[in-house]
N, C-alpha and C positions, 0 to 999 in steps of 0.2 A: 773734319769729317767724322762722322758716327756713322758705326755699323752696327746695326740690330736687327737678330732674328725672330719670325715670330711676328705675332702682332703687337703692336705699340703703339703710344701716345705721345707726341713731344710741344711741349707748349713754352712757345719764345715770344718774350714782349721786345717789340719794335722800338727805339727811342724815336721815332721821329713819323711824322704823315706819311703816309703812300699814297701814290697813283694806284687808288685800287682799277680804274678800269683799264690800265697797262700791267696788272702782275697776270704771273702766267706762272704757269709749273708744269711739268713735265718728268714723265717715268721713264730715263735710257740707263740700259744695261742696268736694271737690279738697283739705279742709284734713283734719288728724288730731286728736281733741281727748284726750287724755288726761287724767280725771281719778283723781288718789290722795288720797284721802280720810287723814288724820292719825290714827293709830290712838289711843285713847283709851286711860290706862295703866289698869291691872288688866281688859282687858277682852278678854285672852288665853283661852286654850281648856282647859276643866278636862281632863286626860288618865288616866283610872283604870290602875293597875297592877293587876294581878290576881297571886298569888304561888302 
């Protein structure tokens, strides 16, 4: 846990994929809750080419 007053910046590298469309975050009581969901492998986004 960090506690910092004031305005600030904090930048954390992930080691691994997220489910970005499951992280969420959330302000209670004064604290930040970040959560990053583990992304599940094959469970990427099918993307059509068209030619």
């Amino acid at each position: 846990m960090e506690v910092v007053y004031g305005d600030g910046e904090r930048i954390v590298k992930i080691p691994c994929e997220v489910d970005a469309e499951n992280t969420t975050a959330q302000f209670e009581n004064g604290l930040l809750i970040i959560k990053l969901p583990k992304r599940i492998e094959g469970s990427g986004r099918k993307i059509e080419v068209e030619e």
